[in-house]
Every structure is written in structure tokens, then in C-alpha cells.
C-alpha positions as CSV (number, residue, x, y, z in Angstrom):
1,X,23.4,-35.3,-11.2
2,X,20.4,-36.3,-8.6
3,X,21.3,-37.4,-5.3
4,X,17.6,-38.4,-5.0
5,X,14.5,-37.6,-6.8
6,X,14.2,-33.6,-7.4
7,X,16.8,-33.0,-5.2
8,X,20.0,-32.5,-7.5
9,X,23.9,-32.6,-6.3
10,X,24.9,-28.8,-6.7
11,X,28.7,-27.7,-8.1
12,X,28.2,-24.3,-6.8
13,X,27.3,-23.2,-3.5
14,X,26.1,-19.9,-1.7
15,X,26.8,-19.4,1.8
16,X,23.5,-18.1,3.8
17,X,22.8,-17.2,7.1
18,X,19.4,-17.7,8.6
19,X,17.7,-14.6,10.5
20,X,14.8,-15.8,12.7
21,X,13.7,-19.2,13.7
22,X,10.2,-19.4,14.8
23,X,7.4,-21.3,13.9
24,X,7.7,-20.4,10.2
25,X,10.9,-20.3,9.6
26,X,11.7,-24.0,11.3
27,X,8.9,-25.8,9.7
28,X,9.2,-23.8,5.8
29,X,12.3,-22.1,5.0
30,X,14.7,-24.2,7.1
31,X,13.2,-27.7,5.5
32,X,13.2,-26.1,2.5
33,X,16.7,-24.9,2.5
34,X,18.1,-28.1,4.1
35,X,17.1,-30.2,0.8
36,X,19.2,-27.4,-1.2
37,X,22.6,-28.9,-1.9
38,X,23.2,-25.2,-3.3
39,X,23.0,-23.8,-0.3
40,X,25.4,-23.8,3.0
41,X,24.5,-22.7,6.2
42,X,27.1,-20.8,8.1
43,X,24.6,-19.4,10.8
44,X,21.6,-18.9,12.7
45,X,20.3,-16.0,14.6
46,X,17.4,-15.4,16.5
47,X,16.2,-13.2,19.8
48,X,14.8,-16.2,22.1
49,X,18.3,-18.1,22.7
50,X,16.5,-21.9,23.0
51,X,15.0,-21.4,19.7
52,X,18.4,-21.0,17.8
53,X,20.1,-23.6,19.4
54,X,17.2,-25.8,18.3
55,X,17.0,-24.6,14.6
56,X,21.2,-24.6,14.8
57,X,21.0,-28.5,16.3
58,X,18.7,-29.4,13.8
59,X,20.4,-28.2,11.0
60,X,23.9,-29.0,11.8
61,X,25.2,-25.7,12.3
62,X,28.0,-24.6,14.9
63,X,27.5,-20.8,14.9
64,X,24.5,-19.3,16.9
65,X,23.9,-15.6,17.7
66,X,21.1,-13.6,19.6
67,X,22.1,-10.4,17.7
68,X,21.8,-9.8,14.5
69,X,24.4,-7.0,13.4
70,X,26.9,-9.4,15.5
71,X,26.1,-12.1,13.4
72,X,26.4,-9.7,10.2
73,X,30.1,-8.4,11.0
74,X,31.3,-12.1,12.1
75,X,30.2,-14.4,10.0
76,X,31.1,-14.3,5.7
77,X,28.1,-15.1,3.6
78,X,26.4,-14.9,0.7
79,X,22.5,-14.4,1.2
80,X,20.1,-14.0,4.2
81,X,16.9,-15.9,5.0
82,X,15.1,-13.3,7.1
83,X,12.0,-14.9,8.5
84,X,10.2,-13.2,11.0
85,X,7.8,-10.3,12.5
86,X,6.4,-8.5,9.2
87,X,6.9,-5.3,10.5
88,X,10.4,-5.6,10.5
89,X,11.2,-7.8,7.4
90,X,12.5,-5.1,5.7
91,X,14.2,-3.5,7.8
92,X,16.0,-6.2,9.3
93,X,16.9,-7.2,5.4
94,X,17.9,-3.7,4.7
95,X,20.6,-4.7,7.6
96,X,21.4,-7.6,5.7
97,X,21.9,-6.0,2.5
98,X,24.0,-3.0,3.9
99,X,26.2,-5.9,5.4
100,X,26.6,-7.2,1.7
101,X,24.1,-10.0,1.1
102,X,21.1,-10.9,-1.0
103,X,18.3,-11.4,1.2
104,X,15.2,-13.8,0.9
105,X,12.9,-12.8,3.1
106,X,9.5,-14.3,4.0
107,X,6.2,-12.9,3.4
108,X,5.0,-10.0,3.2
109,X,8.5,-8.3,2.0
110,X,7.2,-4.9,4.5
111,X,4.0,-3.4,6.0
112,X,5.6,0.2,5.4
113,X,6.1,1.6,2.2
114,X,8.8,4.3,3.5
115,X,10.5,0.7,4.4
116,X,10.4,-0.9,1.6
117,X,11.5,2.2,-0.3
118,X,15.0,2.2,2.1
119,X,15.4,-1.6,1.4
120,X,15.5,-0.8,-2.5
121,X,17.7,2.0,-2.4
122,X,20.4,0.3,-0.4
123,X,19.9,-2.9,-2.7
124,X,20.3,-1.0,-6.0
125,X,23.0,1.4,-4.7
126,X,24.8,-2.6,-3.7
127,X,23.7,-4.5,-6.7
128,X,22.0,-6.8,-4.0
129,X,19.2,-9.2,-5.0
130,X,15.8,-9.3,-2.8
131,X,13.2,-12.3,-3.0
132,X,10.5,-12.7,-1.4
133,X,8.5,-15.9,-0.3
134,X,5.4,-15.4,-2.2
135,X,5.6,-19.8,-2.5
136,X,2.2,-19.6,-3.5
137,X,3.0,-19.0,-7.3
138,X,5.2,-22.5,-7.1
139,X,2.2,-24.3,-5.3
140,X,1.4,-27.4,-7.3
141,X,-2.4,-26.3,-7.7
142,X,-1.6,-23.0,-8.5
143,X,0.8,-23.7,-10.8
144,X,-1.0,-26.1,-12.9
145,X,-3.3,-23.0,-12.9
146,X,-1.0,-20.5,-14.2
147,X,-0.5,-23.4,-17.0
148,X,-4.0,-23.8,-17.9
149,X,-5.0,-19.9,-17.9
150,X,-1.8,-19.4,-20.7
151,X,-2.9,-22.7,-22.6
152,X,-4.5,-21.4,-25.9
153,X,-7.6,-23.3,-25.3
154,X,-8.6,-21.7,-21.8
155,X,-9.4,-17.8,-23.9
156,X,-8.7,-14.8,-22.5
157,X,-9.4,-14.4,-18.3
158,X,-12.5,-12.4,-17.4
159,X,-13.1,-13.3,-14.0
160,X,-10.8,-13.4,-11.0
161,X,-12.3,-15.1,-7.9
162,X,-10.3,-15.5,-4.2
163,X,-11.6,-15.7,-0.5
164,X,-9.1,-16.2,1.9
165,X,-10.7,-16.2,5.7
166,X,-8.6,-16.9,8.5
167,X,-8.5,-16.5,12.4
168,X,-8.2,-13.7,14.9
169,X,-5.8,-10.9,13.9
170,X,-3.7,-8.9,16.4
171,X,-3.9,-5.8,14.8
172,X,-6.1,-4.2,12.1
173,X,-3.4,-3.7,9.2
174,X,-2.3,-7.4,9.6
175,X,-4.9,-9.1,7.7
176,X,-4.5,-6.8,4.3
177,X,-1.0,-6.2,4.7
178,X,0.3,-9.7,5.7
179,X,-2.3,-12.2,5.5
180,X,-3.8,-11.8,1.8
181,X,-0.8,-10.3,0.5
182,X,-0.6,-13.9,-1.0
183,X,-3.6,-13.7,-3.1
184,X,-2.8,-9.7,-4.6
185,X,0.1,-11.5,-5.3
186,X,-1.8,-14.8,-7.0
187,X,-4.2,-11.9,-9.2
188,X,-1.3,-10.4,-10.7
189,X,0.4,-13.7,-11.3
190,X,-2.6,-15.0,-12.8
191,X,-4.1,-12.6,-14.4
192,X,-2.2,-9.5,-14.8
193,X,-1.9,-6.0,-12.9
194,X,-4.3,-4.8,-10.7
195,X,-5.4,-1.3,-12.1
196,X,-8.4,-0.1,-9.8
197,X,-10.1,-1.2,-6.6
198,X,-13.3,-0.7,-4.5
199,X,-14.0,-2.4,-1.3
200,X,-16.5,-2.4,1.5
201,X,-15.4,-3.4,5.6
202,X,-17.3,-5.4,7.9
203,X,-15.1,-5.0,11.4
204,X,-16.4,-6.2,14.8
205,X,-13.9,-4.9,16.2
206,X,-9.8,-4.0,15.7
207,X,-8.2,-7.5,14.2
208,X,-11.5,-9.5,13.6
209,X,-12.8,-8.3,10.4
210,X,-14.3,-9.0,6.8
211,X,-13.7,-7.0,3.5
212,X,-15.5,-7.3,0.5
213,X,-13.2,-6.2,-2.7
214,X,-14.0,-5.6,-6.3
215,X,-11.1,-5.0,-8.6
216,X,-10.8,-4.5,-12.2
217,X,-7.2,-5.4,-13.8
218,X,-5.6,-3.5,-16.7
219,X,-6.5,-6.3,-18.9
220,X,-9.9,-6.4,-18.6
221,X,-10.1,-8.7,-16.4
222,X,-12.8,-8.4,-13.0
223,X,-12.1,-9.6,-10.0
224,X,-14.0,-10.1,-6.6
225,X,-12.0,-10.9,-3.7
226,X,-13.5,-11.6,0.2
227,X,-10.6,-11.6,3.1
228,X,-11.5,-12.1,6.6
229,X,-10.3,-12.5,9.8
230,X,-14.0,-14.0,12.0
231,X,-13.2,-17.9,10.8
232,X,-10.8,-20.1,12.5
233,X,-7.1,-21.0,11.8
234,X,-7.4,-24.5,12.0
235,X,-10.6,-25.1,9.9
236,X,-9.9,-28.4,6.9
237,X,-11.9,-26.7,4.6
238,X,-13.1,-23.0,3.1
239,X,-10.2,-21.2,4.3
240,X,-8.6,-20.6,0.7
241,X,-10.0,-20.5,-2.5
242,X,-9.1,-19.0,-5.5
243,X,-10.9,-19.4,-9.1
244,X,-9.8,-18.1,-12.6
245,X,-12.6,-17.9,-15.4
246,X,-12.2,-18.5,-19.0
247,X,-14.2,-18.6,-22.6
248,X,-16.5,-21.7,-21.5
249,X,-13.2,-22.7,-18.9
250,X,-12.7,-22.5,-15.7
251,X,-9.0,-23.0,-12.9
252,X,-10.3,-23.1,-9.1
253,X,-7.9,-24.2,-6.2
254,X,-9.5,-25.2,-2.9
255,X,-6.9,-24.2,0.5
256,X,-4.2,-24.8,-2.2
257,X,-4.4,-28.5,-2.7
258,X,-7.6,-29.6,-5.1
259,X,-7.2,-28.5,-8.3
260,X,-10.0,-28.4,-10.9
261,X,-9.9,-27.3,-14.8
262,X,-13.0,-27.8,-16.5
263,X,-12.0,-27.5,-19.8
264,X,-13.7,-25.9,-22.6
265,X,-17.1,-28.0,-24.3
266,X,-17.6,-28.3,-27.5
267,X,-20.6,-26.4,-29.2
268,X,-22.9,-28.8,-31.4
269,X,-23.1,-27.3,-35.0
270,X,-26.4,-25.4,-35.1
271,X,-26.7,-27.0,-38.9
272,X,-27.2,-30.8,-36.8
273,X,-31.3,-29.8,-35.2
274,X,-29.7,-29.7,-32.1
275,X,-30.1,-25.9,-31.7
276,X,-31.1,-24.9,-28.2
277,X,-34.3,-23.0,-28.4
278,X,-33.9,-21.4,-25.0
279,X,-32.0,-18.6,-23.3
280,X,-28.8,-20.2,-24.1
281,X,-26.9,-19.1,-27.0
282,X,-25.5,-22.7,-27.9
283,X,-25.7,-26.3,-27.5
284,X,-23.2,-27.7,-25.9
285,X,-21.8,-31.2,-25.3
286,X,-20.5,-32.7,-21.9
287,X,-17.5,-30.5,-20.3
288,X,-13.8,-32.7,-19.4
289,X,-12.8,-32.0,-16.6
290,X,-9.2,-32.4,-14.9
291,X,-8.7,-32.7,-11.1
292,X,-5.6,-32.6,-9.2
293,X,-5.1,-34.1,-5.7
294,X,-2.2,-34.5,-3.9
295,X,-1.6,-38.4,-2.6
296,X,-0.1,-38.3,0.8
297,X,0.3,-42.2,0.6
298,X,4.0,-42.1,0.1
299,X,5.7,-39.5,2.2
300,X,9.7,-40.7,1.3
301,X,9.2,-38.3,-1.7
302,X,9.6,-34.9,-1.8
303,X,7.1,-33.8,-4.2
304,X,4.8,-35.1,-1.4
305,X,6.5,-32.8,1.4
306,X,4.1,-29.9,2.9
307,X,7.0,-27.1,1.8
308,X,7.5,-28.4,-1.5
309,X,3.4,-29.1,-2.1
310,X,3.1,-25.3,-0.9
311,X,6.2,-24.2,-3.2
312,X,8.5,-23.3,-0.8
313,X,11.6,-25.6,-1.9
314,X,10.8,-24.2,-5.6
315,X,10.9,-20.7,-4.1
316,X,13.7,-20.8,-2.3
317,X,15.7,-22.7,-4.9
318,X,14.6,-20.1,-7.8
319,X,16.4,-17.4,-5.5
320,X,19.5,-19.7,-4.9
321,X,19.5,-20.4,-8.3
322,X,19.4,-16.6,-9.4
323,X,22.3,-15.9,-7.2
324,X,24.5,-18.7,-8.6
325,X,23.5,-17.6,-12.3
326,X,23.4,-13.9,-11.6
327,X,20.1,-13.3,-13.0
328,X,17.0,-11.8,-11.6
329,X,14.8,-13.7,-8.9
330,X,11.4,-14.6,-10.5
331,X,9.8,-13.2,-7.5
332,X,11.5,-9.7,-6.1
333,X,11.0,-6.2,-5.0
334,X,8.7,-5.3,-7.2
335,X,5.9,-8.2,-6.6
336,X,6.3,-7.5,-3.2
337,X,5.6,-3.6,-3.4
338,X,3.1,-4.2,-5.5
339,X,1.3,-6.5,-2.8
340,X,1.8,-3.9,-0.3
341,X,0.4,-1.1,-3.0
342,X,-3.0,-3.4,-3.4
343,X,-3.6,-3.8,0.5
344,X,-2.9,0.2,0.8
345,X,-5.6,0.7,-1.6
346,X,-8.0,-1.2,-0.5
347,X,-7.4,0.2,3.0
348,X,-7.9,3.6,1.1
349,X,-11.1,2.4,-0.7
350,X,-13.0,1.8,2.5
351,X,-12.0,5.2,4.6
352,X,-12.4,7.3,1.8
353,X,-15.7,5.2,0.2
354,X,-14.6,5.0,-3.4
355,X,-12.5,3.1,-6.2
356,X,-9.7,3.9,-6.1
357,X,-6.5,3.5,-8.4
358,X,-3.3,1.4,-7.6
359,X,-1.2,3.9,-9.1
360,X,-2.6,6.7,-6.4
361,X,-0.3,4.4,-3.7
């Protein structure tokens, strides 16, 4: 039954409490969650004791803690949302697990592997589920990419394409590890796995850098991927791009939103005297072309919300959803080790001045 448009009245509820309301997690996960009639919020924790009581206000919720193994022993849940500093994502939803729960936890899932390594063992030894926010994959233009790449018309991919350039960093891990975690993320989801990497640095100094990567992916597949941190975090336009290449077809998304598919042409018989004399191998006739743009015209809607156009209502209800069916989250553990495997080796590409291998992480 549908309470309203997308949003559905749920039968079965899970019982979360929310670790970390900052910036991300008020204006993201919390919306996101709020629209989930699957979900029930029985708490909110978070160090800085005004933001708490503002995300516990907002979101109707009586119980508020500033510590979160307190919050752990008191309060009987099902799940953690654990949205905060990536360093300590997995830790503090290691904490979370031991305490019994399946933990969602923003991106990046860890910046350590030895971290991410404890969070799996106490998950498996638990039978806990882990998600992890990689919305981008449920992002409307990057979905309706995924959809063109596996249509039989667009061929097989041959050419992977991202640049993500953002602001200032505050350290020189954070843009590899945490800020383009998303696109290693989008190349696998796309494409396929990763299998080798090479990758020059520009760095002007710790936290304001440019890397240059070139990857090739077990399929075949070549990718070339540019991630810097010398633009500006509130530019409209080149931040994010991402572009998939085809037989004759091509998938591009610009900063998430405008999606284009140009869509195979068709080749003019060579038996017609149209022949092309030239370089090119074939004639061909005009190229169809499909373009996506979000209309903000009508913002009642929730298809037309900033967390569900970004995917994070579809993320964090395919983890609700894999709790209350006891199956798998489409997005786990291993996507997010396999993020954190990509940035290590690109990191290890530039010290060491050569390709190297994911499976050497």
C-alpha cells in the first residue's frame, strides 16, 4: 500500500539508532531514513550535545546520548546508521556490531585496511549485515547508465572515463581514500573489476593535489580516471563526470544529474554508393540521442528530493529491505574493501612509479 508516491506503508519495521549527526548525516541519511516507514528510530547519538538534540527534535525522537557504547547497552535496536569522521566508520560500526546490530554506515566504509578487516570478522563471527552508502550506484543518472551499458544494443564497454575534482583536502589520504572512493566504486559497478593500475601525482602541497590514473579492468575494459583536490567545493559545473564507451555508444553523467546516451547509428549498406572513401571505415547515418535532466519544478515529489536524486533513500531502503528479508545488501563489505583496495593502489602506483595490481593490496 502507498501512503504517497514511492513512499510505501511498511508491515515490518526495524528498530535503528542513529550514530553521528553532522552535516551529512542531517541533510542525507536522516531525510532519507525519515521517508522509511520500515524503519523506527529509537535514538540518536552524537559528541557535540546541540547537534543531537537538533537531529533528535527534528526527527521526533525522545532518546539522546553523547556516548556511544552508553547508547549501545541502553537502548534495543536493530541496525546502526553510523555517519561520521571516515577514519573511524569502521571502528565505531565494529562497536555497533559487537553490540548486536547491522550497521549502515556512510562513505567510505574505512580508510584502514587492518579496520576494515576487524569490522568483518566480528560481523561474520555475529551474522551481522554491513552496508555501505555508496548512493551513487542508485543515482538517477547513473542508474539509467548501468541500464544502457547492460542493454544489448550498447556492445561490450571499452572505455571507462571519470574526473572528480573537488576543494581543499585536510590531509593527503583523504582525497583517494574518501573522496573518490565513489567513482572506484562507480568502475566496478559499471564496468567490472578493477585488475591493474598506474597513476602519476601532481601535489602542491599535503591535501591540495591532482592524480592522473590509468586502469585496465579484468574485462578488457580501459579506464582513465583524474581526481583532484586544487578546484572549489562549490563550483555548478565540472566537478563530476563520469563517461562509459560502447560499440558506436556512448553513457556520460555530468556532477550526477545530466544524463546523455547517444545511441548506436546505423551503418549505410556499402552496396547503396554511399561508401565513405576516407579514413573512416563506414558510413554512417545520424546518431539518437537520449538526455536525462532532472525538473526541479515540482518539489512536493520525492523523486525530485536532493537524497533521493543522489540515491540515498534507494540506498538506505535496499539495506532496510535486506534486513527485513534476510538477504544480502546490494552494496556491502566487500564493495567497500574493494574501494579502499583501488585508492591503496593507486597510492602505491605513484611512490613506487609503476602499475600495479589490485590483488597486491
Amino acid at each position: 500500500m502507498y501512503l504517497y508516491e514511492g513512499i510505501e506503508k511498511a508491515e515490518k519495521r526495524v528498530r535503528a539508532v542513529l550514530a553521528g549527526c553532522g552535516e551529512q548525516a542531517v541533510n542525507m541519511i536522516h531525510n532519507a531514513v525519515s521517508y522509511l516507514d520500515e524503519v523506527e528510530i529509537a535514538a540518536v547519538c552524537d559528541l557535540n550535545p546541540d547537534r543531537a538534540e537538533y537531529a533528535a527534535k527534528r526527527l521526533g525522537v525522545s532518546r539522546v546520548y553523547l556516548n556511544l557504547d552508553q547508547m549501545l547497552s541502553e537502548v534495543e535496536a536493530d541496525c546502526a546508521f553510523v555517519v561520521t569522521i571516515a577514519s573511524l566508520q569502521a571502528k565505531l560500526a565494529r562497536q555497533c556490531v559487537e553490540a548486536g546490530l547491522h550497521v549502515y554506515t556512510e562513505k567510505p566504509l574505512g580508510t584502514e585496511l587492518e579496520d576494515l578487516q576487524d569490522l568483518y570478522e566480528a560481523a561474520r563471527s555475529r551474522g551481522r549485515k554491513i552496508g555501505v552508502s555508496f548512493n551513487k550506484r542508485f543515482n538517477l543518472a547513473y542508474h539509467d547508465m548501468k541500464k544502457a551499458i547492460t542493454s544489448e544494443a550498447f556492445g561490450h564497454p571499452n572505455a571507462f572515463i571519470a574526473k572528480f575534482i573537488g576543494g581543499y583536502r585536510s590531509n593527503e589520504t583523504d582525497l583517494l581514500r574518501t573522496g573518490s572512493c565513489h567513482f572506484f566504486d562507480l568502475a566496478r559497478y559499471l564496468v567490472g573489476e578493477v585488475e591493474e593500475v598506474f597513476a602519476y601525482r601532481y601535489e602542491e602541497q599535503p591535501g591540495r593535489h591532482t592524480f592522473a590514473v590509468t586502469a585496465r579492468f579484468e574485462n578488457g575494459c580501459v579506464g582513465s580516471m583524474t581526481f583532484g583536490s586544487l578546484g572549489s567545493w562549490v563550483c555548478g559545473y565540472g566537478m563530476e563526470y563520469v563517461e562509459v564507451r560502447g560499440d558506436r555508444s556512448m553513457v556520460s553523467a555530468e556532477n550526477g544529474r545530466d544524463f546523455i546516451w547517444q545511441k548506436p547509428s546505423l551503418i549505410v549498406p556499402s552496396d547503396t554508393g554511399l561508401a565513405n572513401k576516407g579514413t573512416q571505415a563506414v558510413t554512417e547515418l545520424s546518431v539518437p540521442v537520449e538526455i536525462l535532466r532532472p525538473n526541479y519544478s515540482n518539489l512536493g515529489k520525492l523523486a525530485l528530493k536532493d537524497f533521493y536524486i543522489n540515491g540515498n533513500y534507494q540506498s538506505v531502503k535496499a539495506f532496510v529491505s535486506s534486513i527485513l528479508n534476510d538477504t544480502e545488501p546490494p552494496v556491502g563489505y566487500q564493495d567497500g574493501l574493494m574501494a579502499l583496495k583501488l585508492a591503496l593502489a593507486v597510492e602505491k602506483s605513484v611512490s613506487e612509479n609503476r602499475a600495479v595490481k589490485v590483488t597486491e593490496i
